[in-house]
Structure formats: C-alpha cells, structure tokens
C-alpha positions in Angstrom: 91.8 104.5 84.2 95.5 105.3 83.8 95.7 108.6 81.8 99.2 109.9 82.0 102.4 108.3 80.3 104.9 107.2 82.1 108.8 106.7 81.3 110.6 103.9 82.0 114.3 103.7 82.6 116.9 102.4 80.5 117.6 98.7 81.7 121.1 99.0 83.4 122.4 96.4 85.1 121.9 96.2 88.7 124.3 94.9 89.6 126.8 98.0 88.9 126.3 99.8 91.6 127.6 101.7 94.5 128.6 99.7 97.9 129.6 101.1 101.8 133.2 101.1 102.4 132.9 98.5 105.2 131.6 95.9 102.8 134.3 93.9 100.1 132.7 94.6 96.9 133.2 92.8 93.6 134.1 93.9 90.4 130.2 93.8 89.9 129.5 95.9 92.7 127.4 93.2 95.1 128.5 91.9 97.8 128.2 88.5 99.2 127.4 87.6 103.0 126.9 83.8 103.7 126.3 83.1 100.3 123.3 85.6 99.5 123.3 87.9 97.1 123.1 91.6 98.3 122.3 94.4 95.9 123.4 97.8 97.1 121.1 100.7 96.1 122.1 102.6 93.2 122.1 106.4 93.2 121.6 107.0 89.3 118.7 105.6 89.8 116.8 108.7 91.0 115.7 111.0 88.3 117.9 114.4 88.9 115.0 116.3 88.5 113.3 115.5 91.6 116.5 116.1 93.9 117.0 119.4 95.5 121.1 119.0 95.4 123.0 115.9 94.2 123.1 112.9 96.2 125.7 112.8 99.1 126.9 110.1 101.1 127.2 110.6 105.3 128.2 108.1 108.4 124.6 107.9 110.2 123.8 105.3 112.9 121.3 102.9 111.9 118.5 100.9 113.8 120.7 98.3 115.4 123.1 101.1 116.9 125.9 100.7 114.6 127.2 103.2 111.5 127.1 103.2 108.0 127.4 105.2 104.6 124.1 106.4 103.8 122.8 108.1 100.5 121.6 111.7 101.5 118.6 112.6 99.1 116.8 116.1 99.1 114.1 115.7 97.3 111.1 118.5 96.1 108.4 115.3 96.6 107.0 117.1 93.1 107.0 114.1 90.4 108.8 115.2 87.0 107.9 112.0 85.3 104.4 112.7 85.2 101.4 115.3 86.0 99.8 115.3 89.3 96.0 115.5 89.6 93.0 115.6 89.2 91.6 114.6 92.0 87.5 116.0 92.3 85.3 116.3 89.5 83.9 119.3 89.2 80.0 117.6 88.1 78.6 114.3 88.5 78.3 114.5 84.4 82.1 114.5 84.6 83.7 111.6 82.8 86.7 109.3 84.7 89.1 112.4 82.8 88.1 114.6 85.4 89.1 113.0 88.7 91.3 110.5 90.4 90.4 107.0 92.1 89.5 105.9 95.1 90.7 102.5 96.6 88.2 100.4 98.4 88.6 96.9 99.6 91.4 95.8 97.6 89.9 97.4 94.4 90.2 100.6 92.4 87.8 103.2 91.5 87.4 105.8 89.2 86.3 108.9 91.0 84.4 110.0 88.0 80.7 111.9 88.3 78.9 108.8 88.3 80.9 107.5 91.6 80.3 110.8 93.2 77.0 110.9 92.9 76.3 107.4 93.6 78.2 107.6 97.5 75.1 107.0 98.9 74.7 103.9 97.8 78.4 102.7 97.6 78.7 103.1 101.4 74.8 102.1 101.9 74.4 105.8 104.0 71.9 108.0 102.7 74.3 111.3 104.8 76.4 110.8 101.3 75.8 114.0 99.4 78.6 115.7 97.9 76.6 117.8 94.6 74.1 119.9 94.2 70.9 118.3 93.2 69.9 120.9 90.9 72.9 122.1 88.8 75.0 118.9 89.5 77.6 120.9 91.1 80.1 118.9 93.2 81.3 120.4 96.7 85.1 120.6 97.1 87.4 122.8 98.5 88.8 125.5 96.8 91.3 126.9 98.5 94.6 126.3 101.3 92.4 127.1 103.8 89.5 124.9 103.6 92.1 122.0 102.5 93.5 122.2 106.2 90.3 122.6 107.9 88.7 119.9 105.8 91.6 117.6 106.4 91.1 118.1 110.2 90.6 115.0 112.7 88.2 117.4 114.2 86.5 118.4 111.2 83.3 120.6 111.3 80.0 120.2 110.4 80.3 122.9 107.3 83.0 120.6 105.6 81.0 117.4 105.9 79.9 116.0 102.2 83.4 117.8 100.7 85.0 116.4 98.4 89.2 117.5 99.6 91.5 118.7 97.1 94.6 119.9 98.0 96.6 121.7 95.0 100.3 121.7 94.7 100.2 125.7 94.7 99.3 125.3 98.6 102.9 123.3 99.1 105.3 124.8 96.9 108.6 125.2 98.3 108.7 122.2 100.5 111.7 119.7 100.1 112.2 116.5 102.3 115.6 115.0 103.2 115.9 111.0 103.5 118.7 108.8 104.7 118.9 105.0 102.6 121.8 103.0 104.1 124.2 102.6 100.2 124.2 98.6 101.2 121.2 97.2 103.5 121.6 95.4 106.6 120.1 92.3 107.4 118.5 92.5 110.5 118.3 90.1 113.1 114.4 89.8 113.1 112.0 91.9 111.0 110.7 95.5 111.8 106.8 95.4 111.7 104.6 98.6 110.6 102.2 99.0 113.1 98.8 100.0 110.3 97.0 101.6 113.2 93.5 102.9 112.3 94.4 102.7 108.8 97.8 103.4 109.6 98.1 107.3 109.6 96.9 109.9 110.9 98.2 110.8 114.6 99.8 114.0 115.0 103.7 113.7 115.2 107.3 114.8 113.7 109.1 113.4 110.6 109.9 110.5 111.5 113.6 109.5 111.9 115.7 109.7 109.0 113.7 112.6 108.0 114.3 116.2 108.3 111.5 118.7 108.4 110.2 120.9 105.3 112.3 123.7 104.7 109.5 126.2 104.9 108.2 125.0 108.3 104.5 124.1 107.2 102.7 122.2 109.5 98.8 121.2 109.3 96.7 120.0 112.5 97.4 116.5 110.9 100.1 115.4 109.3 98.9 112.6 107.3 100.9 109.1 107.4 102.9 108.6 110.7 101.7 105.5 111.8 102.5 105.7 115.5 105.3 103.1 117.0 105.7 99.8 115.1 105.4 96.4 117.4 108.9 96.1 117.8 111.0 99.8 117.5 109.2 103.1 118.2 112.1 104.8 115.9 111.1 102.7 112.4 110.2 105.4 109.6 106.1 105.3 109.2 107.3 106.4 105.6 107.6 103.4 103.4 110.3 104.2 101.0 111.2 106.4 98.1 110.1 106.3 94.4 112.4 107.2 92.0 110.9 110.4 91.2 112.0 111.1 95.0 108.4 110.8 96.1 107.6 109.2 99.4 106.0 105.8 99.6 103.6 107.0 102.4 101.7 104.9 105.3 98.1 103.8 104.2 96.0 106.7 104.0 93.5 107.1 106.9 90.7 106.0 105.1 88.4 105.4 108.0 88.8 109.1 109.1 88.3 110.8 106.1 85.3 109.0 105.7 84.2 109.0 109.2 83.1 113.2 108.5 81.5 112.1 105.1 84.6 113.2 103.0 86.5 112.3 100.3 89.6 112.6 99.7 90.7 111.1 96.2 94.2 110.3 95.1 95.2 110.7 91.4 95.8 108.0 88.5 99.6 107.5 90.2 97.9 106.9 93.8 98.9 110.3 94.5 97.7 113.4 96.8 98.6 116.3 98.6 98.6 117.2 102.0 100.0 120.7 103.6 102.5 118.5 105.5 104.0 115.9 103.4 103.4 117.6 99.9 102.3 115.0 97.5 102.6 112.0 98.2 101.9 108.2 97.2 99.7 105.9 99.0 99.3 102.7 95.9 101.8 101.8 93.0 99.5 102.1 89.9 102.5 101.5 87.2 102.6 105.7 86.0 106.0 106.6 88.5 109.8 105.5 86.4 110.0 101.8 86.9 113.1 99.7 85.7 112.2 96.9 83.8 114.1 93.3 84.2 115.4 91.6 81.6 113.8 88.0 83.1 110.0 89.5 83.2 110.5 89.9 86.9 108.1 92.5 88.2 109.7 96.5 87.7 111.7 97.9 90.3 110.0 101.0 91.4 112.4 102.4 94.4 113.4 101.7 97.3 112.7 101.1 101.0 114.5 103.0 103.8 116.4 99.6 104.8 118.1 99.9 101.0 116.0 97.1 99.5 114.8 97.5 96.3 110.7 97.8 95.7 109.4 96.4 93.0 105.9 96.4 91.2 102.9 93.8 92.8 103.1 91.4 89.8 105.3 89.7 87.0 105.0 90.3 83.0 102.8 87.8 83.0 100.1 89.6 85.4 101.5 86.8 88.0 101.7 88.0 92.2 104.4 86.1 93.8 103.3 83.4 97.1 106.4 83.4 98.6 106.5 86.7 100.1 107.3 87.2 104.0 105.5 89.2 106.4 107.5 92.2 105.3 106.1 91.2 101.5 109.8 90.9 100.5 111.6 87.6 99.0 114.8 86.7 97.6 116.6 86.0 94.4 120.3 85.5 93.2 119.4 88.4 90.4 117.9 91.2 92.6 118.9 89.9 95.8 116.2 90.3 99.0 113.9 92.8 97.9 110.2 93.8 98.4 106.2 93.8 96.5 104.2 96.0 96.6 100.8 95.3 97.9 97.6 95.5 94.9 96.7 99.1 94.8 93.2 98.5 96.1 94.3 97.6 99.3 95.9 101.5 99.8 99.4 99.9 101.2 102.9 99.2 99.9 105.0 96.6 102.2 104.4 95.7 105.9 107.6 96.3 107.3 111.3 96.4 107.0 113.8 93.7 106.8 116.7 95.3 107.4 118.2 98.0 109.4 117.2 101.7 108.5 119.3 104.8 109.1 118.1 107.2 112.5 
C-alpha cells in the first residue's frame, strides 16, 4: 500500500534539548518535577523546510491561565519529506498506484479501481456509483471550484457519486502559525476531545493557538474543528504537529462525506487537502520523518500542542502498548509522558491532552 519513501531522522538524543526559563534544567536538558521525567520539545526536530521563518520563542498564556515560553512555528503545511497524492483513480482498471486509501472501521483500504467500483457493495447501497458503466470512467472533481462545492455540508444533488480531490495548486500560499509550550505542563486533570459526529466538520475559526492563513481562504466548511471539548471550549480541535510541520488534524467527518454518496480519499501518508486547512493528516501511516529509539520503543513522530511527544501506534516488534490513558499517552523514564497514536483505520490520533496548551 505504502508507495512513497520516507526519511528518518538521525537518532539524537532526546534528552538534549531546549527547556522554559522558569524550569531548573540539567546539564541534559530535562527537567525533574516530583520525581518524573519531563522531556521538553526539541526545535531541531522540525525539518527547516517546512517552516515559513525560523522557530521563535514568545511568553503566551496557557490553558490554566498562567505564562510560558512557547515555540512559535510558521509552517507552509506542504510535506518536503515526501509527495502528496494521489488521491482518485482515474478508472476502475486503475491499479492501488493510482489512488490513496480509505479508512473504514479500524482498517485500511486501498482506493484502487476495484474499491471504487465495488462501493455499492462495500456499503451494501446500490446509490453507490462513482464511474461510468461504459468507458469505466471515474467521476471526480477537477477543479477549485467543484472541490469547495463538493466538500459542502449542503452538498447538491450534481456532486453526489463524486469522488473529491482537492490539489495542492488550489491552496498554495497558505502558512499556519502554532504555539507548543518549549516544556509541557502537567495538568491537573486531562483535557478530552470532544469527536463529535466524527469529530469535524462544524463551521468555526482556527482554533486557539492558531493564527489564520495568510491568504485569507475560507471554504463553507472548514474541515476538523471539533466543536468544544467536555471540559474547556478553548482546547485546539487540531491534534498536534508532525515534523514536516503538518497538522495532526481532528478525525475526518467521515459520516458526512459519505452521507451525499462521496468520497473523499486521503493519500498513502493519511493525507488530504481542503481549501481551509491545506493538506492535512487525519492517520499516521509510517511515510512523515519519524525518530527512531534506540530501545525499539515506537518512533516519535511529533508533537502534541501540550509539548508531549507523539509517537507511532506500535513497537519494533509490531507490539501496541495496554497501558495507555484516556488521552492514549503513558509514561517512561526515557521519553518521559508522551502519547500513541491510534491504528490508522480508526481515522484518529490521541483523544485528548494531558497537559496545558498555549491560547
């Protein structure tokens, strides 16, 4: 399924790193409070590439009302370390080459010709019908326009049975600024992402530690803000940030995109574009820079808006962790608390935030 090469990082230790002011750091660069280990996010670990200007530190107020250093990060949300697309076939003779995947029910799909043209009885609906039964053709869209009107709550009849691809030509110019506390926060009790009706998909702003597209863009729906979370209406809906400085989004609306008998892939890296957000990941399929650890932990992939690390679903040994909280994040005296990513198939990456995020 996996079709374009990824690089991977050279193992640096993580423990050298930069740290707040208000926090003592050791000569290692963690820092200790009541006897846990706390890894503070590292800066060179974002490829350059993807940044708009280099990194910055301002004072911001986080979530519990006090200050702290923050890593400023502009960021083009276009990945360097690897090829974005395909997303539709163009012919239900098309081999997996041709298109992207689809996530289902905790598993992954190849949207390949075959898939396409076999909707119908995936989703046990005969209304699936996305080709043309003589020539094989596949319906998509095939321009800006019909990506926003296609990717409309209110979607017409004329773009039922597309299939919605969105190109990167339709967002170029579009950079996203994020705020990642240098040292996370413990906070006093978890934040929780409130999924929603597959958790995106309302209309809305950035959300807070987020400042708009430069170039003002705005579709009827920007995909991915989640609505209030159970316990602060100011949590990010945004996940966290790869290294590549592309967004760890909200679950993809899934049950509105299929609702008007579309389809919306993503590509091999659980990618896709919308006129809002740009591209944009909704699953960790292993093809963005990850940072390998020495100990066959699971890779480090980026980080969360709290400052805790992300890390890939499973081990070296194919091995999911048990001992994850209801954030999916655990602790160790190498990496410190951190987070796992949820399988692919199940079109989310954590389920909340354990510490305090920047407004």
């Amino acid at each position: 399924m996996i079709k374009n090469h990824f690089k991977i990082l050279a193992i640096g230790s993580l423990l050298a790193i930069f740290s707040a002011c208000k926090n003592n750091v050791s000569s290692t660069g963690s820092t200790t409070s009541e006897d846990e280990v706390v890894i503070a996010v590292k800066s060179d670990n974002f490829l350059k590439e993807g940044l708009v200007e280099p990194i910055t530190i301002e004072s911001r107020e986080l979530s519990d009302g006090t200050t702290a250093d923050c890593y400023k990060i502009v960021v083009t949300s276009v990945p360097t370390d690897h090829d974005m697309g395909p997303w539709c076939p163009d012919n239900i003779s098309d081999d997996a080459s041709a298109g992207g995947i689809w996530l289902s029910d905790g598993k992954v799909y190849d949207v390949d010709g075959t898939f396409v043209k076999n909707l119908a009885t995936f989703y046990d609906d005969d209304t699936w019908m996305l080709y043309d039964q003589e020539t094989g053709k596949i319906t998509k869209t095939s321009t800006k326009q019909e990506c926003e009107d296609a990717a409309n709550p209110n979607v017409g009849e004329e773009y039922q049975n597309y299939c919605v691809e969105c190109l990167p030509s339709y967002v170029t110019g579009i950079t996203h600024t994020y705020y990642i506390p240098i040292t996370p926060k413990k906070a006093k009790s978890a934040y929780s992402f409130s999924r929603g009706p597959q958790g995106g998909g309302g209309l809305g702003g950035p959300p807070p530690g987020h400042e708009r597209p430069k170039n003002g863009e705005r579709p009827e729906r920007p995909e991915g803000h989640a609505g209030p979370p159970q316990n602060n209406s100011t949590m990010p809906s945004n996940r966290g940030l790869a290294f590549n400085g592309v967004i760890f989004n909200a679950p993809a609306p899934v049950d509105n995109i299929l609702s008007a008998y579309t389809l919306a892939p993503f590509d091999d890296a659980g990618g896709h574009i919308n006129l809002h957000e740009g591209y944009h990941y909704h699953a960790a399929t292993g093809i963005s820079t990850k940072i390998e650890q020495e100990d066959k932990h699971a890779a480090m992939i980026g980080y969360a808006f709290d400052g805790y690390g992300i890390f890939e679903n499973t081990d070296k040994n194919g091995n999911e962790h048990s001992d994850l909280d209801e954030s999916r994040g655990h602790y160790d005296t190498i990496r410190g608390y951190h987070y796992h990513v949820d399988k692919a198939g199940n079109n989310n990456f954590i389920d909340g935030l354990r510490g305090e995020y920047a407004l």
